[in-house]
C-alpha atoms as one frame of an Amber mdcrd trajectory, in Angstrom:
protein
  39.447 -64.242 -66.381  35.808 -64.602 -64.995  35.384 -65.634 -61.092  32.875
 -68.668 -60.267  30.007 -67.237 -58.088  30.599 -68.309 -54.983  27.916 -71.491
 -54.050  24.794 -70.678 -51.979  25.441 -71.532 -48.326  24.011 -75.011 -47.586
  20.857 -75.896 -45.045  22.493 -76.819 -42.249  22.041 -80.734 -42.121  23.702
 -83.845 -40.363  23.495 -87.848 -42.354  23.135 -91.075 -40.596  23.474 -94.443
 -41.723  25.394 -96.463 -44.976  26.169 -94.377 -47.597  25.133 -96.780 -49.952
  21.808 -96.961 -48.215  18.316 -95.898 -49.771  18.594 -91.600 -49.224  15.554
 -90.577 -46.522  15.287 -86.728 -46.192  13.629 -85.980 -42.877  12.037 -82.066
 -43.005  11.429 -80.784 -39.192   8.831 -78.531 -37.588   8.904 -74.499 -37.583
  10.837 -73.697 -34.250  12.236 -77.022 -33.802  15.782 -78.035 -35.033  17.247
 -81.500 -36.599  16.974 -82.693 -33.148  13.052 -83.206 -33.381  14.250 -86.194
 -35.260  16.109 -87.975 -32.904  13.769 -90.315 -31.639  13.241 -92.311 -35.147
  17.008 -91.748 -36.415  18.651 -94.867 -34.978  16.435 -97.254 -36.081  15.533
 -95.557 -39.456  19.751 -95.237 -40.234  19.816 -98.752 -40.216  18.043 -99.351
 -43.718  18.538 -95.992 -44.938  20.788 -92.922 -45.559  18.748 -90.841 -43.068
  19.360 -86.677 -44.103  18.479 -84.417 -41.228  18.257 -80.412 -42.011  17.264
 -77.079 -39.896  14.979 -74.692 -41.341  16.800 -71.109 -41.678  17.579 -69.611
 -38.675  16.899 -72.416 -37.156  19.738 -74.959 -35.273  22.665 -74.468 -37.618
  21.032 -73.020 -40.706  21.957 -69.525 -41.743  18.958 -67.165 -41.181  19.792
 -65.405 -44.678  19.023 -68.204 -46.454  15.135 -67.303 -46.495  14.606 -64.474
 -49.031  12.597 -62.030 -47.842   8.895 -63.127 -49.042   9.896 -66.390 -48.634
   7.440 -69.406 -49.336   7.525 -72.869 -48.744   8.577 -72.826 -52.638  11.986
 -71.486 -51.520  12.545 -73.886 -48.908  11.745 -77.133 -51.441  14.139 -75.576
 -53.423  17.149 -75.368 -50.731  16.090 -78.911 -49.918  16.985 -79.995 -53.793
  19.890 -78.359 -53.518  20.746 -79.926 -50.480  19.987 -83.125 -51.856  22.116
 -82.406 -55.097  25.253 -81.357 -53.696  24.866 -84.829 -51.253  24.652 -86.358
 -54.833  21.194 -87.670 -54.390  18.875 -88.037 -57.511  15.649 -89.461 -55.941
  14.984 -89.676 -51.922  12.082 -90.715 -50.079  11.292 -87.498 -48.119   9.270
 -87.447 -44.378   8.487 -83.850 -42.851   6.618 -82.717 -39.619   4.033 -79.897
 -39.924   6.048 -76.816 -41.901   8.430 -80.184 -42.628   5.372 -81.911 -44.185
   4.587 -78.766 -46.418   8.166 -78.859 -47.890   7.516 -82.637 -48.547   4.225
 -82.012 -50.127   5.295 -79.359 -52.395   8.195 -81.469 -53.529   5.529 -84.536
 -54.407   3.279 -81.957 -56.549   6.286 -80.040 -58.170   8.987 -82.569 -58.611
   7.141 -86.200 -58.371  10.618 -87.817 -59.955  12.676 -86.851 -57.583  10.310
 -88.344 -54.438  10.281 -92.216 -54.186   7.456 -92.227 -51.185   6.127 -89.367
 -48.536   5.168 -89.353 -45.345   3.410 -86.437 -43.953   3.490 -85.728 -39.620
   1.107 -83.904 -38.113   0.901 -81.314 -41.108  -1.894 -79.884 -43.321  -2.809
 -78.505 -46.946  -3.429 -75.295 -45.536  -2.681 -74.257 -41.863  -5.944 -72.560
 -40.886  -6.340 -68.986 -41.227  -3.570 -66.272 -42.876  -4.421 -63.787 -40.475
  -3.274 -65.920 -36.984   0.096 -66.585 -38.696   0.574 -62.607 -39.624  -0.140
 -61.714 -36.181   2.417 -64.433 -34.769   4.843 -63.073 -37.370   4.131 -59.717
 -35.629   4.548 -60.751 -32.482   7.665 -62.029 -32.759   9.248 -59.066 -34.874
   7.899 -56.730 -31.909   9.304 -59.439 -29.032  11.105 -61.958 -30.073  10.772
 -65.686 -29.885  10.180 -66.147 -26.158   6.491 -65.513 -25.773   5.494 -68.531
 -28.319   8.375 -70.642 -26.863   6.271 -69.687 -23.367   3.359 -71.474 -25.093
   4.503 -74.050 -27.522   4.234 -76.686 -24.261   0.473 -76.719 -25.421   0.670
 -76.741 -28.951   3.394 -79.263 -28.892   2.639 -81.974 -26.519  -0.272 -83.429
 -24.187  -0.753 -82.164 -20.614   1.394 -85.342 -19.733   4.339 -84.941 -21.932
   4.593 -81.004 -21.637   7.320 -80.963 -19.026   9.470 -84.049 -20.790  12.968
 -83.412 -20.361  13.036 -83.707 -24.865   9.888 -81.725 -24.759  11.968 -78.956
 -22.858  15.359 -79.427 -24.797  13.052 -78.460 -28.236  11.392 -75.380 -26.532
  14.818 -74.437 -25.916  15.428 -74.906 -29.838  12.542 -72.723 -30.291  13.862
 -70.125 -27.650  17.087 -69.805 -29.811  15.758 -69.480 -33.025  16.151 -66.175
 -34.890  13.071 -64.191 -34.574  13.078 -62.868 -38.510  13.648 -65.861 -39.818
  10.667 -67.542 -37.607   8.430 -64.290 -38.759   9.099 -65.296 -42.236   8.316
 -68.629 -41.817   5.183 -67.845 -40.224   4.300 -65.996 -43.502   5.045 -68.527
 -45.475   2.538 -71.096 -43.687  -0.220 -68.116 -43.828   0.252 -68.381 -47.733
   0.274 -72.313 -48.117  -2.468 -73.157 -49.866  -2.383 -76.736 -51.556  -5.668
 -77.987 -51.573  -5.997 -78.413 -54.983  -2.857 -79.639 -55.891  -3.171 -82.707
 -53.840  -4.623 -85.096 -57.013  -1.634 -84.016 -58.503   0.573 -86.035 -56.007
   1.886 -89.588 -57.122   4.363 -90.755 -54.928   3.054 -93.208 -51.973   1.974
 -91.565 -49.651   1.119 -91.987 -45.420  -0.015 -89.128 -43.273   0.041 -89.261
 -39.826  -1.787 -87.669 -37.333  -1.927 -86.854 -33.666  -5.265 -87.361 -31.903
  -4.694 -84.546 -29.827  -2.861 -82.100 -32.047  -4.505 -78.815 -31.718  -2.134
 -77.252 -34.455  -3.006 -79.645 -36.992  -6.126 -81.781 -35.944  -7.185 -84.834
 -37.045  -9.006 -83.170 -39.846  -6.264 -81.712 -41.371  -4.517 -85.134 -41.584
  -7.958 -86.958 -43.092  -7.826 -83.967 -45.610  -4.356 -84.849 -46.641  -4.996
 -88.324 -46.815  -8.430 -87.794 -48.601  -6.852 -85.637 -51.327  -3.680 -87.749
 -52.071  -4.416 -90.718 -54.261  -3.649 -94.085 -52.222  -2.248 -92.206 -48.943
  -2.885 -94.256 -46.250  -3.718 -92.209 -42.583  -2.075 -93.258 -39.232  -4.062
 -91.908 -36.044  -1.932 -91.875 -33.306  -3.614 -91.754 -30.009  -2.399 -89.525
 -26.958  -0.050 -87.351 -29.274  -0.296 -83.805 -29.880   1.521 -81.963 -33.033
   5.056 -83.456 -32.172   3.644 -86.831 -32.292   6.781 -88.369 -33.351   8.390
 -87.190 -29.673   5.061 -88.251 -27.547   4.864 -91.490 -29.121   8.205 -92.302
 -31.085   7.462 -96.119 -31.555   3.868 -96.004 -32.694   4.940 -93.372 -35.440
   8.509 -95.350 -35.935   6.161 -98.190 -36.906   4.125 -96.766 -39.259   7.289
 -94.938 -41.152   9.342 -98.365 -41.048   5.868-100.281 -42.992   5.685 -97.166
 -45.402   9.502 -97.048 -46.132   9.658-100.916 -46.244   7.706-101.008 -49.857
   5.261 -99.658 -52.557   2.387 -99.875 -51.009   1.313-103.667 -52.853   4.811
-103.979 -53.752   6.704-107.051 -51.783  10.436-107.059 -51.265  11.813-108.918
 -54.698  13.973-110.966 -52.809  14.948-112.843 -49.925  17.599-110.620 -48.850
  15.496-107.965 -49.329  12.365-109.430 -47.305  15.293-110.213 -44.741  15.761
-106.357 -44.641  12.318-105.493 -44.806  11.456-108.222 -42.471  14.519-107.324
 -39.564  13.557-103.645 -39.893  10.008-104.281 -39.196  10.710-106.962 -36.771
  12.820-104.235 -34.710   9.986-101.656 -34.624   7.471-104.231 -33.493   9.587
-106.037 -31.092  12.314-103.953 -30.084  15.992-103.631 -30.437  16.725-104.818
 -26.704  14.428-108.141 -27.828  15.871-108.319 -31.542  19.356-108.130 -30.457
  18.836-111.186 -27.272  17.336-113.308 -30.375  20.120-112.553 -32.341  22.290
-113.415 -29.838  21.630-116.404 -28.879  21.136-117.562 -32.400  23.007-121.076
 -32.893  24.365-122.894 -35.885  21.038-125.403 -35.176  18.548-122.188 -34.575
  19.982-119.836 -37.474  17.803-121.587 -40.126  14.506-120.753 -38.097  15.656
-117.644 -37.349  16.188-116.404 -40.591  12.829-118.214 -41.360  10.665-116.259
 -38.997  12.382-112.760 -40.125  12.417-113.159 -43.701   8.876-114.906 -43.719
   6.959-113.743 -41.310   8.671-110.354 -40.692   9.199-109.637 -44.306   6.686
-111.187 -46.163   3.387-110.933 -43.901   4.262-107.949 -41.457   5.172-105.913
 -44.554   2.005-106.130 -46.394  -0.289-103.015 -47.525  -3.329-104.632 -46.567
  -3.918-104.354 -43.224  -2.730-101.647 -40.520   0.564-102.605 -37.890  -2.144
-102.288 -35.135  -4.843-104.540 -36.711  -2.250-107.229 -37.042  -1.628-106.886
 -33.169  -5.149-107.109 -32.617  -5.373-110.300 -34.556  -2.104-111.598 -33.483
  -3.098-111.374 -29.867  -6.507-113.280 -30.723  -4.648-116.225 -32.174  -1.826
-116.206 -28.903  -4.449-116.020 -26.518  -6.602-119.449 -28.171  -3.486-121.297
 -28.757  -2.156-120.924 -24.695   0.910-119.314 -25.977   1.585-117.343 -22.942
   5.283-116.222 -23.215   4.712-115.495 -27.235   1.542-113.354 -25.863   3.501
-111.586 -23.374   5.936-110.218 -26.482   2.944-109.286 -28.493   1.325-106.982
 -25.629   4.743-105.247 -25.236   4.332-105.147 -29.184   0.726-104.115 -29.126
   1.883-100.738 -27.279   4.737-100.147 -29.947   1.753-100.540 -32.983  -0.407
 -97.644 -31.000  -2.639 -99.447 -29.166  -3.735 -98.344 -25.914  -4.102-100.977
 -22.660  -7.671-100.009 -22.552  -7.672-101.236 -26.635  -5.803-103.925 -25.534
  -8.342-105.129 -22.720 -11.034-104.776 -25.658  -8.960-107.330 -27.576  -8.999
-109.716 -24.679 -12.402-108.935 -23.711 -13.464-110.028 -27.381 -11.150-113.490
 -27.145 -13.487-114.743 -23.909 -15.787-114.808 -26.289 -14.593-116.787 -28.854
 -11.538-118.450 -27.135 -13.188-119.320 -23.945 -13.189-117.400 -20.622 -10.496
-119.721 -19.193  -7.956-118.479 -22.050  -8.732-114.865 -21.575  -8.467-115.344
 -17.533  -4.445-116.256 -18.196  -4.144-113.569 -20.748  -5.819-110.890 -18.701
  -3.454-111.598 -16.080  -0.816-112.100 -18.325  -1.303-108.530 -20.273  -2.048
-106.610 -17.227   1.359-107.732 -15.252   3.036-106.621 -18.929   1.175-103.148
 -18.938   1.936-102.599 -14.864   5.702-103.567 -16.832   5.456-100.970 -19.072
   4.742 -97.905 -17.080
């Protein structure tokens, strides 16, 4: 009588939200764990069935489970079996830098298994072989604590370096097992998928960090350039773990990617009253959702549903336009019509969509214009007591 190989040993992983929930697979960065996703989790378990996994060697995830010469071919394929031992046929799939690559190479190499992508802070090819060898070296020769001494500058801005998340990931990058982060290294100085891009059909967003030095701009406009139909989300003060510097900004732009097909509106109204509560959330805010919500009344419940199915889920949700161009436009209209407390929401909201205050003053600046100096006196005093709020 034969004996059943025994089953490869899993990626280490952790899943959040219904079961019966659209499957999101969320790929992290090389020498961060799971946790790097912690910041978008809540609010993305909500909607979805939000699967987390650690690179090997990495967090929980057995260091043996990168053959030696590994590419980012082998980890695609540990994610697939991941996903097929969860039982899920087709997932929509974000990843961060390395993350991203495993995402990518899924999209060109299995395109019916990915429902959408979304690309952080990640590139078609990670600059030059030679830089990654020599980290790979490095850490071989003495171990992971000299690039966990500098990932505070590849990671984050001057003014998020000493974060108590940022410190809790270098940490995660302290513990990691040096092979298996040498042979990860050598799998980014082989990533080449420049060409492949076209080749990608799933709907795509990549987003960027203005002040990634890891992955610049460039790299992101590449992406997005080479994909047909990806969209590209800048996000300002953000280095290459944008989705930590600036969780709501990047929240945002996931929750409009994941909401639809890009041109695709929710078929119904209890789906545009998903769409529209998830995107609602994101631009508002739980804490502001959930006081709504609360003091929603048998005579109010009509309107409410109204405003979140309409203009949540039908308007906020469309393709066309960008989550901070609406702001911009929304705060236009508030400031002409004199709706003060409305325009005191949408400046709060303004800084979840990526806009800046000095962006914001623009705005303002733009409605004396055309709204009258008298309306853009109340809202500059209005916005700035917000911002001085905010900080």
């Amino acid at each position: 009588m034969s004996i059943p190989a025994p089953e490869q040993p899993l990626l280490h992983h952790r899943v959040d939200g219904p079961d019966s929930a659209p499957p999101l697979i969320l790929g992290p960065s090389l020498g961060t764990s799971l946790a790097v996703w912690d910041p978008q989790v809540p609010a993305l378990a909500r909607t979805c069935r939000v699967v987390r996994w650690d690179l090997p060697g990495h967090g929980g995830s057995p260091a043996q489970l990168l053959p030696d010469g590994g590419t980012v071919a082998d980890l695609g394929r540990l994610v697939l079996d991941l996903a097929d031992r969860l039982g899920i046929d087709r997932f929509a799939y974000a990843g961060i830098s390395l993350g991203g690559a495993v995402g990518t190479w899924l999209a060109v190499h299995h395109p019916e298994r990915i429902t959408s992508l979304a690309i952080l802070c990640s590139s078609a090819r990670f600059g030059e072989p030679q830089a990654w060898r020599d980290r790979a070296a490095l850490v071989r020769a003495e171990g992971t604590g000299p690039v966990a001494r500098t990932a505070a500058a590849r990671w984050f801005s001057p003014s998020h370096a000493c974060d108590p998340a940022a410190s809790a990931l270098i940490d995660d990058l302290a513990a990691t097992a040096p092979e298996a982060y040498a042979g990860l290294c050598e799998a980014l100085a082989s990533w080449d998928v420049r060409a492949e891009l076209p080749r990608i059909t799933a709907p795509t967003l990549v987003v960027a960090g203005r002040e990634d030095p890891a992955t610049p701009v460039e790299h992101g406009r590449e992406l997005a350039d080479g994909i047909p139909g990806a969209s590209l989300a800048e996000v300002a003060h953000a280095a290459h773990l944008a989705n930590v510097e600036r969780p709501a900004p990047v929240l945002a732009a996931l929750l409009h990617h994941l909401a639809a097909e890009p041109g695709t509106p929710p078929a119904d109204d209890a789906a545009r009253h998903r769409a529209g509560l998830a995107v609602r959330r994101a631009v508002l805010g739980d804490d502001h959702v959930d006081r709504a919500t609360a003091r929603t009344t048998d005579f109010t419940a009509g309107f409410q549903d109204f405003i979140t199915r309409y203009a949540w889920g039908e308007i906020w949700t469309r393709p066309g336009l960008s989550r901070s161009t609406r702001s911009c436009i929304t705060l236009t209209a508030l400031v002409a019509g004199g709706h003060h407390e409305e325009l005191a929401m949408h400046v709060r909201a303004a800084r979840r969509n990526g806009l800046t205050p000095d962006e914001i003053g623009e705005v303002l600046l733009q409605s004396a214009l055309y709204c009258g100096v008298p309306a853009a006196n109340a809202a500059f005093a209005i916005a700035d007591r917000v911002l001085e709020e905010e900080k």
